[in-house]
C-alpha positions in Angstrom: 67.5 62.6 92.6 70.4 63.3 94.7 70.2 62.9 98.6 71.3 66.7 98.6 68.6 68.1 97.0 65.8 65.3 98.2 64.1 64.4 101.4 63.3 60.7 102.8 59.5 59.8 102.6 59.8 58.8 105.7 60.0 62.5 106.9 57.0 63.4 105.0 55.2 61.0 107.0 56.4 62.4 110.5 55.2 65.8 109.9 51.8 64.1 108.9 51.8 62.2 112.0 50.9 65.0 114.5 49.7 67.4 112.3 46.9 65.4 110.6 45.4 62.9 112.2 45.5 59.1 111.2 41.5 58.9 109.3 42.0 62.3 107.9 42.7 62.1 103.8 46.1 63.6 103.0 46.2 62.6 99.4 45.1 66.5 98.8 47.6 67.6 100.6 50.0 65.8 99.2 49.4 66.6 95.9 49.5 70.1 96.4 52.9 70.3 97.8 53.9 68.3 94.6 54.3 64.6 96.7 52.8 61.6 95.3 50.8 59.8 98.3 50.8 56.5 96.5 54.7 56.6 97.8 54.0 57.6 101.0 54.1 53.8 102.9 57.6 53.4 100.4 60.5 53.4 102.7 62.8 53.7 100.1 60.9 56.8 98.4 62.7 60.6 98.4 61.1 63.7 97.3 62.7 66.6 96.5 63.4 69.4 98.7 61.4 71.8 97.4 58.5 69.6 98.0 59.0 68.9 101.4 59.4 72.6 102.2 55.9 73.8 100.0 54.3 70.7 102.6 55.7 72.3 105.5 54.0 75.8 104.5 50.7 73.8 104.0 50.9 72.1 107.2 51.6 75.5 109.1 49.2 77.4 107.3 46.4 75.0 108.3 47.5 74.5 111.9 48.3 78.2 112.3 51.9 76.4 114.4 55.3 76.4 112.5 56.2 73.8 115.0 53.7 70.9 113.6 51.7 71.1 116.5 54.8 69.9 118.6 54.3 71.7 121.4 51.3 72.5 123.3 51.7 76.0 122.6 53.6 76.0 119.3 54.8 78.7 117.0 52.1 80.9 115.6 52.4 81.7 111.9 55.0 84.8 111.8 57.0 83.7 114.8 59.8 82.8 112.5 60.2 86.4 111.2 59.6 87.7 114.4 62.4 85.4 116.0 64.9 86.1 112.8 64.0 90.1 113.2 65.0 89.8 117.0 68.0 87.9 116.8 69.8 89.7 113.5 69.8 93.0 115.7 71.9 91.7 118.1 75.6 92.4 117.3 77.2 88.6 117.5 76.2 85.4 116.9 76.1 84.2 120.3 74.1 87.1 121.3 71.6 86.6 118.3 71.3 82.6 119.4 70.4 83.8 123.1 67.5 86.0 121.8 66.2 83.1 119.5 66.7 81.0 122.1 65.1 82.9 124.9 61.7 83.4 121.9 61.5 80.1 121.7 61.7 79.4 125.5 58.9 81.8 125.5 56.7 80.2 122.9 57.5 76.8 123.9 55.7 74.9 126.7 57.4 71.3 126.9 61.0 72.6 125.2 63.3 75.2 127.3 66.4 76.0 125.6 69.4 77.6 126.8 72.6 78.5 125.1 75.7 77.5 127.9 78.8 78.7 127.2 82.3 76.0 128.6 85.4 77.5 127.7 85.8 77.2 124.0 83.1 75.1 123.7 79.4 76.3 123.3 76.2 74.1 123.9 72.6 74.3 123.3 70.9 72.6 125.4 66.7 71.9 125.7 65.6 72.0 129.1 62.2 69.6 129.7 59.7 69.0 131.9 58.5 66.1 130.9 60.4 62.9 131.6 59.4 61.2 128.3 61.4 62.4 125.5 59.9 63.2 122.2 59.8 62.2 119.2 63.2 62.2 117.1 61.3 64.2 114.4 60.2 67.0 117.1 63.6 67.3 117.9 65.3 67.2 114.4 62.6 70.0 113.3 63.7 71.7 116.4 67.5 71.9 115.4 66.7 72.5 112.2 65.0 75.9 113.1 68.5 77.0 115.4 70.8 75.7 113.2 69.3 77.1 109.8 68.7 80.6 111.5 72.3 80.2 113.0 73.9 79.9 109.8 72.0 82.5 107.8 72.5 85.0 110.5 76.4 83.9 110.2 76.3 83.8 106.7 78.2 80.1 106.8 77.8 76.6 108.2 78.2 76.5 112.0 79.7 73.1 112.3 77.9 70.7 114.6 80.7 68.5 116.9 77.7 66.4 118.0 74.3 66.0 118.9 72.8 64.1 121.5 69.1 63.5 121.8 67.3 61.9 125.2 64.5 59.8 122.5 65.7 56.4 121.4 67.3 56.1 117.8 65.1 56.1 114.5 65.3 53.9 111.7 65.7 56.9 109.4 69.0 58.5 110.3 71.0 58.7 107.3 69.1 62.8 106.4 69.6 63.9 110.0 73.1 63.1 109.5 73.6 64.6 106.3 71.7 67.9 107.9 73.2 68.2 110.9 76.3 66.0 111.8 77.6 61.9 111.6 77.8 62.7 115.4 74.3 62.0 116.4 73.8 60.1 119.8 70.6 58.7 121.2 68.9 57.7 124.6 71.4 60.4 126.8 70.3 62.1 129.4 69.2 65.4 127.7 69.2 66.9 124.5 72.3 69.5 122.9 73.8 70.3 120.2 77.6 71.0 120.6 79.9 73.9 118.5 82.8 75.6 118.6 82.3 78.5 121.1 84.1 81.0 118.8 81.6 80.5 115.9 79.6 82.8 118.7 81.7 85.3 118.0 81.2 86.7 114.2 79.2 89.7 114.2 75.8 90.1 112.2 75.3 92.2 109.7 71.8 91.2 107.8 69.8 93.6 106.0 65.7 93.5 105.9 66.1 92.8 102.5 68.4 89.6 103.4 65.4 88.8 105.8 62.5 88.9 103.0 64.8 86.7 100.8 65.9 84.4 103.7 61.8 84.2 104.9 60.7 83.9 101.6 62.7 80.7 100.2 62.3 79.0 104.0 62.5 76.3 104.8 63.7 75.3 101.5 66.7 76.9 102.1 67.7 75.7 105.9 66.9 71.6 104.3 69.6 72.2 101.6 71.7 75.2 101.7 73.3 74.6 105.5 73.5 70.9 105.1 77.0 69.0 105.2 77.6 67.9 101.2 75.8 64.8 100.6 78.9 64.0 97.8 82.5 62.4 97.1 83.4 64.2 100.6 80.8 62.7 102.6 81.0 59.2 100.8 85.0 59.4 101.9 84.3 60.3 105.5 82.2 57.3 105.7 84.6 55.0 104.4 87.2 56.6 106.9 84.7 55.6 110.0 84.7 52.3 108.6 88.3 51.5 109.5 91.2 52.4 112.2 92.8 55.7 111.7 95.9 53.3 111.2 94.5 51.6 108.4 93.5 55.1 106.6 94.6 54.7 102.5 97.1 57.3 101.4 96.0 59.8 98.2 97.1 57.4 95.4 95.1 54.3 97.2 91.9 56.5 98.0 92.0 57.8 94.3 92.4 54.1 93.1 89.5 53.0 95.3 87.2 55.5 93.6 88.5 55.3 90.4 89.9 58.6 89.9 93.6 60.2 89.3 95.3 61.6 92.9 94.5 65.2 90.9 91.0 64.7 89.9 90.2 63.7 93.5 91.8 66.9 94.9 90.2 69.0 92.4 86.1 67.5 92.7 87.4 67.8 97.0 88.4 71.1 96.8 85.2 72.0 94.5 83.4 71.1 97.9 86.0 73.1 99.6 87.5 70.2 101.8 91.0 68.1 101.4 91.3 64.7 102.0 93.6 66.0 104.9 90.8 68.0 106.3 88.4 65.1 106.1 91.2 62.6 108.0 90.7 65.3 110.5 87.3 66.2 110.9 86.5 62.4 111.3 89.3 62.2 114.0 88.1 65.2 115.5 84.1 63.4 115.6 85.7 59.9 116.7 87.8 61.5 119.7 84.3 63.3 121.0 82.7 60.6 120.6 85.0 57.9 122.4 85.3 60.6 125.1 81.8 59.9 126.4 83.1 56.7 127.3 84.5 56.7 130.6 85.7 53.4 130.6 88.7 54.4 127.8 91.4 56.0 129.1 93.2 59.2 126.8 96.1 56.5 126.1 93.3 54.1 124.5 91.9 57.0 122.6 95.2 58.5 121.5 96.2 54.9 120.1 92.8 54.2 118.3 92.8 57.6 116.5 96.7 56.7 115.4 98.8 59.3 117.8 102.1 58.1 118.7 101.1 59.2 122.7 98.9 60.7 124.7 100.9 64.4 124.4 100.4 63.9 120.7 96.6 63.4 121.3 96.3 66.8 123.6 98.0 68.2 121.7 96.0 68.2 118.8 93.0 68.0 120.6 93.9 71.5 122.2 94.5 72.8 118.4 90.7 71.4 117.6 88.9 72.6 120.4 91.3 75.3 122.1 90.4 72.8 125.4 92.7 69.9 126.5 90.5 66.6 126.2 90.0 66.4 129.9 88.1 69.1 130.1 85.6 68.0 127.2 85.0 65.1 129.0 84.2 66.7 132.5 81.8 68.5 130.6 80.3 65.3 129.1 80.4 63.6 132.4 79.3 66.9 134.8 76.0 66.8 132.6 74.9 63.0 133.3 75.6 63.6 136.9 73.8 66.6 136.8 70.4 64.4 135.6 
């Protein structure tokens, strides 16, 4: 079973956690969502999507919450189709993410989202009240409801620049990565997700019939379909964060290393759509974000670690990333902490 099409067992057991409580049998459950309990305390054990998706219907069926019982106030059963109805009659994106949003700010007690707009960068950030942060899992399931309506209302992947999540880190990280982004940081001061503002832009054009279809395969759909490919292009980009940008094989070596010919390696890439080009530079693109949280690097330390010659080489390819020069991504960064 392929990590594309499977879920870790170790998901299955957070969505237990708050929805059934620890003496109450779930071997029933189980069964009917096609899971094998007797895995259930296997770290190591996957089941397949489509599994963990019929579980998720059970569990919000018996709570009457789409949420897992998350929230104290949760999402009813039907507030998904009410939230994808509201949002897909909006004429953009950005305007369909501010009617989700505002829903679920509604429905919500403990999480308050808000989409902020920063030049050509967009954010969605979740507003709480509470100064303990939840549970990874409440987040994650969270994300997974914005992002997977996002992308079917834009028809395409929105690509995620990063997440960052106020709860400490989980043991189980490597499926939240493969949904949403390698760019996952934990313990900040509040939780986002960062895009590309323009993604806000593309108009909707969904049909009720596209809403049936969409409703009717959820969430199997949002766990697989929207995910980054859990294949040869995801196994290269974590080699690539593995070493310096300087250090980065050329076609021939890469092809060597996996055992394939330069040619089959460009045709199984550009099956998934990517290049080995576009990988180099979606990983430098994740690293610069990410080592422009640190304030203690300066753009010359950056420039040199992702392999520039300078520092104008650096904004300027930052500025053809983001459409922003890296100064302002990091006042952004910075502004927020200061702000909490």
């Amino acid at each position: 079973m392929s990590e594309k099409d499977s879920i870790s067992m170790q998901l299955v057991r957070e969505a237990l956690l708050q929805s059934c409580p620890a003496a109450q049998p779930v071997a029933a459950l189980l069964g009917r969502a096609g899971i094998d309990a007797s895995q259930l305390e296997q770290p190591d054990a996957r089941v397949p999507a489509s599994a963990y998706a019929r579980l998720w219907r059970l569990l919000a069926r018996r709570c009457n919450d789409e949420f897992f019982g998350m929230d104290p106030r949760g999402m009813r059963s039907g507030s998904l189709a009410f939230l994808c109805q509201s949002a897909m009659a909006q004429p953009t994106l950005g305007a369909g993410l501010d009617s989700a949003l505002t829903f679920l700010g509604l429905m919500f007690e403990d999480l308050q989202p808000a989409l902020v707009r920063q030049q050509s960068l967009a954010e969605i950030v979740i507003g709480e009240p509470r100064e303990q942060p939840r549970r990874a899992f409440t987040y994650f399931t969270f994300w997974m409801i914005v992002h997977g309506v996002a992308c079917w209302l834009a028809g395409r992947r929105i690509p995620i620049l990063a997440i960052e999540l106020r709860c400490a880190e989980p043991p189980f990280c490597d499926d939240y990565r493969v949904m949403f982004s390698e760019n996952l940081q934990f313990n900040r001061p509040r939780t986002r997700m960062i895009i590309a503002a323009d993604h806000l832009d593309v108009p909707l054009k969904r049909s009720p019939e596209e809403l049936q279809r969409f409703l009717a395969e959820a969430p199997g759909n949002i766990l697989v379909k929207y995910r980054d490919p859990a294949s040869l292009a995801r196994r290269i980009r974590q080699d690539l964060r593995q070493m310096t940008p300087d250090l980065w094989p050329e076609t021939d070596s890469l092809a060597r290393h996996l055992c394939l010919s330069a040619s089959t390696l460009r045709r199984r890439l550009a099956e998934e759509g990517q290049t080995y080009q576009g990988l180099k530079d979606s990983v430098r693109r994740e690293l610069a974000i990410t080592w422009l949280a640190d304030v203690d690097l300066s753009f010359a330390d950056i420039a040199e670690r992702l392999g520039f010659a300078d520092s104008s080489s650096f904004y300027k390819a930052f500025r053809k990333w983001f459409g922003c020069n890296p100064g302002h991504y990091r006042t952004l960064i910075v502004q927020r902490e200061a702000e909490d």
